[in-house]
C-alpha positions in Angstrom: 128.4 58.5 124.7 130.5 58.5 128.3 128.9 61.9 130.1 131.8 63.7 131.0 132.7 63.6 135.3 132.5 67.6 135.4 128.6 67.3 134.2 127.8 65.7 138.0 130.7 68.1 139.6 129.1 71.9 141.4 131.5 73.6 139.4 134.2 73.1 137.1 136.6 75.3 135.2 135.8 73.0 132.3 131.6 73.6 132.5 132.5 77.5 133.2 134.4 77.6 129.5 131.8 75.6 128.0 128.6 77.6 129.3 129.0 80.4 126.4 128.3 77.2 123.9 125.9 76.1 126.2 123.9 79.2 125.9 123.9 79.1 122.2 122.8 75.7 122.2 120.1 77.1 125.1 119.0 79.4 122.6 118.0 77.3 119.7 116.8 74.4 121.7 114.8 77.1 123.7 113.0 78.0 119.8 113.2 75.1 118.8 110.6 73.8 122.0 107.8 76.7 121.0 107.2 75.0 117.8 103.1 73.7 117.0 103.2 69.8 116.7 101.5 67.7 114.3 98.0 66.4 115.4 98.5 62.6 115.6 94.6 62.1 115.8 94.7 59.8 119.1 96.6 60.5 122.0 100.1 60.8 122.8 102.6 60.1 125.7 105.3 61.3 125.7 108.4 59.4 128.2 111.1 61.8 128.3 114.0 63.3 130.3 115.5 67.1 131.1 119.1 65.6 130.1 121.6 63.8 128.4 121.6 60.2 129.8 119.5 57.3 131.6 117.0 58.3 134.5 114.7 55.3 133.9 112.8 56.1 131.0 112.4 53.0 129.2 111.6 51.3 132.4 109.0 53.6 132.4 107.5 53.5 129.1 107.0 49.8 130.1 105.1 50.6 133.3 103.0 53.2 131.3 103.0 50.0 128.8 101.2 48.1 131.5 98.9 50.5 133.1 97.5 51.4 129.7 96.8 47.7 129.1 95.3 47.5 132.3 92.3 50.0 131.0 91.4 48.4 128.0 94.5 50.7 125.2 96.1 49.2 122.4 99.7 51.0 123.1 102.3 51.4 120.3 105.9 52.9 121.0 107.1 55.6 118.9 110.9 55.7 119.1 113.5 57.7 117.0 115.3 54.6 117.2 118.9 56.2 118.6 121.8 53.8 117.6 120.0 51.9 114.8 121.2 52.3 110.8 117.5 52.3 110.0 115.6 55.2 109.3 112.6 54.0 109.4 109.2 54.0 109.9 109.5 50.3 110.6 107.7 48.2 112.9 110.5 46.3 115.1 110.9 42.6 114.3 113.0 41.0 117.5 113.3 37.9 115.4 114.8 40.0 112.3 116.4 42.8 114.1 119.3 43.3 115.7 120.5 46.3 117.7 122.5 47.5 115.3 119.3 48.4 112.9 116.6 49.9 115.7 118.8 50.7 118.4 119.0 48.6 121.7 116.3 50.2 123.6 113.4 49.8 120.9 114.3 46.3 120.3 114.4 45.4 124.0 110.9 47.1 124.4 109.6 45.2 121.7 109.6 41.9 123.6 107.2 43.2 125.2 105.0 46.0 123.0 105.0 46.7 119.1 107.2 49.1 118.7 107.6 52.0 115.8 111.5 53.0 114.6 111.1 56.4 112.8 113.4 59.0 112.0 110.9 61.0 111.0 107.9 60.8 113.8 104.9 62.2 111.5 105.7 59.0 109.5 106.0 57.0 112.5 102.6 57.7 114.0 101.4 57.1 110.6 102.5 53.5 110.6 101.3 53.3 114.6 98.3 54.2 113.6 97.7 51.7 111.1 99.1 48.4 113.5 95.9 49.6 115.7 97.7 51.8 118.1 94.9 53.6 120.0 97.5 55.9 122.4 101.0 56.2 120.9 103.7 56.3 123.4 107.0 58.5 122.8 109.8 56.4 124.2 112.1 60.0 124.3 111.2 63.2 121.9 110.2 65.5 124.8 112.2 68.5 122.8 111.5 67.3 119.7 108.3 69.4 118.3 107.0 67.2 115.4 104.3 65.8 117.1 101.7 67.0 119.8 101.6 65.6 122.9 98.7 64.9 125.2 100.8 64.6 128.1 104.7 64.5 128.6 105.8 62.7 131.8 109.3 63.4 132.5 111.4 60.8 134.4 114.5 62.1 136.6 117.3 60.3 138.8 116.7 61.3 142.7 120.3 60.4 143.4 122.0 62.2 140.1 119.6 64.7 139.4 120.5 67.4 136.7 124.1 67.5 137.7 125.3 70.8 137.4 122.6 72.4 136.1 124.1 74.0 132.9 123.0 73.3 129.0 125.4 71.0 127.0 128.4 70.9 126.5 128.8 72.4 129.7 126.1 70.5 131.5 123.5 67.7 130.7 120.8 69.9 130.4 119.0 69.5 126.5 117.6 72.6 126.6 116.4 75.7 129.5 115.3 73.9 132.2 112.2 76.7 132.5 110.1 76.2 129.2 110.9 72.3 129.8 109.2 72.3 133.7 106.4 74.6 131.8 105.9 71.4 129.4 105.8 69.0 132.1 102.6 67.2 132.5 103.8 64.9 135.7 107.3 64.3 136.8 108.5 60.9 138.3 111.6 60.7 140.8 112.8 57.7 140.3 114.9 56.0 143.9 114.9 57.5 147.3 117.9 60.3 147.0 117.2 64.2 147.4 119.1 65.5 144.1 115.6 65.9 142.3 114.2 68.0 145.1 113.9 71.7 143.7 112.9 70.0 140.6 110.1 68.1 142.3 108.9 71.4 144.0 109.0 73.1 141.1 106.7 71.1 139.3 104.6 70.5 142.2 103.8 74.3 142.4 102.3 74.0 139.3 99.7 72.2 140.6 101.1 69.2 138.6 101.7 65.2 139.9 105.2 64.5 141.3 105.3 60.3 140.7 107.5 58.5 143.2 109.4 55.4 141.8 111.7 52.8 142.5 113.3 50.1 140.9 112.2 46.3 141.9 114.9 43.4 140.7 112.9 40.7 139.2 112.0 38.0 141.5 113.8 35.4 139.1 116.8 36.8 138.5 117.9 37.5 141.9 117.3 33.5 142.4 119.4 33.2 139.7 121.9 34.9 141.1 122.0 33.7 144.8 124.9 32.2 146.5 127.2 33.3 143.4 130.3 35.8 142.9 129.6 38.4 140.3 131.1 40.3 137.6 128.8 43.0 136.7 129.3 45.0 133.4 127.1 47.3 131.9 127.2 50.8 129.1 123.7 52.1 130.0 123.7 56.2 131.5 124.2 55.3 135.1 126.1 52.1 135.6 126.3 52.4 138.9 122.6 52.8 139.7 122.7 48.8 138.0 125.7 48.4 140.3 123.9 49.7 143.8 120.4 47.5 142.7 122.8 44.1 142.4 124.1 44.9 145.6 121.0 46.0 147.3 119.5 42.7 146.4 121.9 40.8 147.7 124.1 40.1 144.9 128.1 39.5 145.9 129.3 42.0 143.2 133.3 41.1 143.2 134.2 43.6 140.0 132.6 46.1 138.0 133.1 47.2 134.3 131.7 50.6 133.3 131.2 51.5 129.7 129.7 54.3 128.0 125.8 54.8 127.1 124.5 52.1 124.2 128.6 50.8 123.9 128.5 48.3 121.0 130.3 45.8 122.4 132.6 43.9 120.4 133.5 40.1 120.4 137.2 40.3 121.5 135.2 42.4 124.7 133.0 40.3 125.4 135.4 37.2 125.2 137.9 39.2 127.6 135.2 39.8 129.8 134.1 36.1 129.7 137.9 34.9 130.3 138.2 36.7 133.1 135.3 35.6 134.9 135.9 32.0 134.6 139.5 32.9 135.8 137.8 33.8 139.1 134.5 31.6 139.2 132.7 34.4 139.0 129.5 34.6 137.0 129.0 37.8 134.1 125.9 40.0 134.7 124.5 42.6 132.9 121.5 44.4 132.3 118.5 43.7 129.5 119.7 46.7 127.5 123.3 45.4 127.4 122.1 42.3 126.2 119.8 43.4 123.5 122.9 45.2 122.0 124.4 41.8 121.6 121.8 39.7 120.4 120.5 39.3 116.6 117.4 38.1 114.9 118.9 34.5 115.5 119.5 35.5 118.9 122.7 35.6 121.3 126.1 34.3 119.5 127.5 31.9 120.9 130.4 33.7 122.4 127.8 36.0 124.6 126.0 32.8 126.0 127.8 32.9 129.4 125.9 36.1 130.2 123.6 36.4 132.7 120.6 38.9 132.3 119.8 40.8 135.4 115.8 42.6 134.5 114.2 45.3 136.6 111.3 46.6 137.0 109.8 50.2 137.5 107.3 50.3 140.3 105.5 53.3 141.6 104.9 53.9 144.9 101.3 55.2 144.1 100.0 53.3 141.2 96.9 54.3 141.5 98.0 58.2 141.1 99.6 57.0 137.7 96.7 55.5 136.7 94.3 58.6 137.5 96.5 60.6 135.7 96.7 58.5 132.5 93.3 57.8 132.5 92.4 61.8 132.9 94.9 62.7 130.3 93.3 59.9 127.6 89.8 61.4 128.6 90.7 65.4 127.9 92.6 64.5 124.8 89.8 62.4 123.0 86.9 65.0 124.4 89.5 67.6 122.4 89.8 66.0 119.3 86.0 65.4 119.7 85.3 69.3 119.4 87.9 69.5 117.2 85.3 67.4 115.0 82.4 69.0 115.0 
């Protein structure tokens, strides 16, 4: 979906006759959140967000991907699978899959980590379990009950923030932003702007970590890229967050094209896109998730061949704080279910 303009506006006469729908929606979300979880059995991380749209959280299921590698876990992503025909539970193929049947985001992570598509997430941590998961890790499901989490780390957008404030339709807020900061286990601001502030203190009162992030452009891809004219192009939450990190590495970004959250890009698109920037010598960039959308178990088609992938990186400015915390988190939950079995 395109987030609508008046969602990042301080008011709006559009939000203000939306906020009694809002409320409603407030109100069963707000339920909905006090709900008992199912007991996975091993511990669970749950990546999440306040709102409607990209803050960074699936570059930050990889970090956590990377940091729980780093002590020894067997990490499997659990992932409702948003945009994908298949309900799942089913262990993501990247060389059977396509887009189209997991949804972009699981089958970009699972280049990288197995990864678990489950409409049902009780099912799904059954079939984690049983590929030798020993954490599961919740790409998204922060207001979804079904399952218990050990710890819910909550990624937000320093520059964006949570827009006006208000619960959808009239705002990007999923549910009351109270009982959600009360579920917060550690909150990370991802980039350097001051939007995420009263957030951050909020959380921080609670005695709770406040993670400071940024994101790094791949060493490799910036070579790539160096000395050439771009045309950018990318349907993720924030385009232009992928449009300010091309330019703040150095990229000559001539035109940008702005689509809406997981776009399926069609061929006549992507051939338009690819005619025009031969028109102009320019080269077409987009990011990983854009790409994954395009590609199928036999890969990219051959009309999406002239695209160049521009990958990113979540880095923390204190990795050993995210580290402590994991490592803490892993400790209490298994010394739980311990008791639990005795």
């Amino acid at each position: 979906m395109r987030e609508p303009a008046f969602w990042y506006r301080p008011s709006s006469w559009i939000s203000l006759l939306l906020t009694p729908l809002g409320a409603l929606y407030g109100l069963v979300a707000g339920r909905r959140l006090q709900r008992e979880g199912f007991d996975a059995g091993i511990p669970v991380l749950c990546v999440g967000n306040y709102h409607v749209g990209g803050a960074g959280k699936t570059p930050a299921v990889l970090a956590l991907t990377k940091v729980l590698r780093d002590i020894g876990e067997t990490p499997v992503v659990l992932s409702r699978g948003y945009g994908g025909s298949l309900h799942g539970p089913i262990k993501v193929d990247p060389e059977r899959h396509a887009a189209v049947d997991v949804g972009d985001e699981p089958l970009m992570l699972a280049r990288t980590v197995p990864v678990v598509v489950a409409r049902d997430r009780i099912g799904g941590v059954a079939l984690a379990r049983s590929q030798g998961a020993s954490v599961i890790l919740m790409d998204d499901g922060f207001q979804n009950p079904a399952v218990a989490k050990d710890a819910s780390l909550i990624v937000i957008d320093g520059d964006r923030g949570l827009g006006n404030g208000r619960l959808v339709p009239a705002g990007p807020l999923r549910a009351p932003l109270p009982p959600q900061l009360a579920r917060t286990d550690a909150l990370i601001v991802v980039g350097r702007g001051n939007a995420a502030e009263a957030v951050a203190a909020a959380i921080a009162a609670q005695g709770k970590p406040v993670l400071s992030a940024h994101f790094k452009a791949d060493d490799a891809s910036v070579a790539s890229l160096r000395g050439k004219r771009v045309l950018a192009f990318a349907g993720i939450g924030d385009p232009a967050r992928f449009f300010r990190t091309l330019r703040a590495s150095g990229i000559e970004v001539v035109r940008e094209r702005a689509f809406a959250d997981h776009h399926p890009f069609s061929q006549r698109e992507i051939e338009a896109l690819t005619a025009e920037a031969k028109r102009d010598a320019l080269t077409l960039v987009t990011t990983e998730k854009d790409l994954a959308r395009l590609c199928s178990g036999a890969g990219l088609p051959g009309w999406a061949r002239d695209i160049v992938p521009f990958a990113v990186t979540l880095e923390f400015d204190d990795a050993g704080q995210l580290r402590k915390f994991v490592s803490e988190r892993l400790f209490k939950a298994r010394e739980k279910e311990y008791q639990a079995s005795k």
